[in-house]
N, C-alpha and C positions, 0 to 999 in steps of 0.2 A: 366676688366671693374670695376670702379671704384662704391661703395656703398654709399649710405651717410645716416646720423639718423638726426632726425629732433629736435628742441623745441622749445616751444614756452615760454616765459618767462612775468610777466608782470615789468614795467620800473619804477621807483617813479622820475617826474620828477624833485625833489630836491636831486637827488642822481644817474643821468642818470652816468655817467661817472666810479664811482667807480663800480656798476653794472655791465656794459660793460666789462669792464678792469678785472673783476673777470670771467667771462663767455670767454672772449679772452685769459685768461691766463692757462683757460683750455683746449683750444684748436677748440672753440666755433668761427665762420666765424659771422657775420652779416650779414643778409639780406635783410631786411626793419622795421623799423617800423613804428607802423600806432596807430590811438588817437583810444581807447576804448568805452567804452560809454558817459566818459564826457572828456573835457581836458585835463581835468589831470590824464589821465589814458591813457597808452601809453600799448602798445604790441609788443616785440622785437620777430623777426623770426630768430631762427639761423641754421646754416647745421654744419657739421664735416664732415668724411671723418669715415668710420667705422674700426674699428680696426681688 
């Protein structure tokens, strides 16, 4: 059975992309993300696969 570890990360959205692409490179899935308190505050959900 597979395990998974969670995080939650916040996003700046003048820099969504490098963000991501550093959290994927470590081996970080995407899940959703969803707007914070104001617009411009974004919250990325990510899973892994536990080691």
């Amino acid at each position: 059975m597979k395990k998974w570890e969670y995080l939650t990360a916040p996003v700046l959205v003048h820099n969504t992309k490098m963000i991501l692409d550093n959290f994927g490179a470590d081996g970080w899935e995407l899940v959703q993300i969803l707007q914070g308190a104001t617009p411009e505050q974004l919250v990325a959900y990510f899973k892994r696969e536990k080691q």
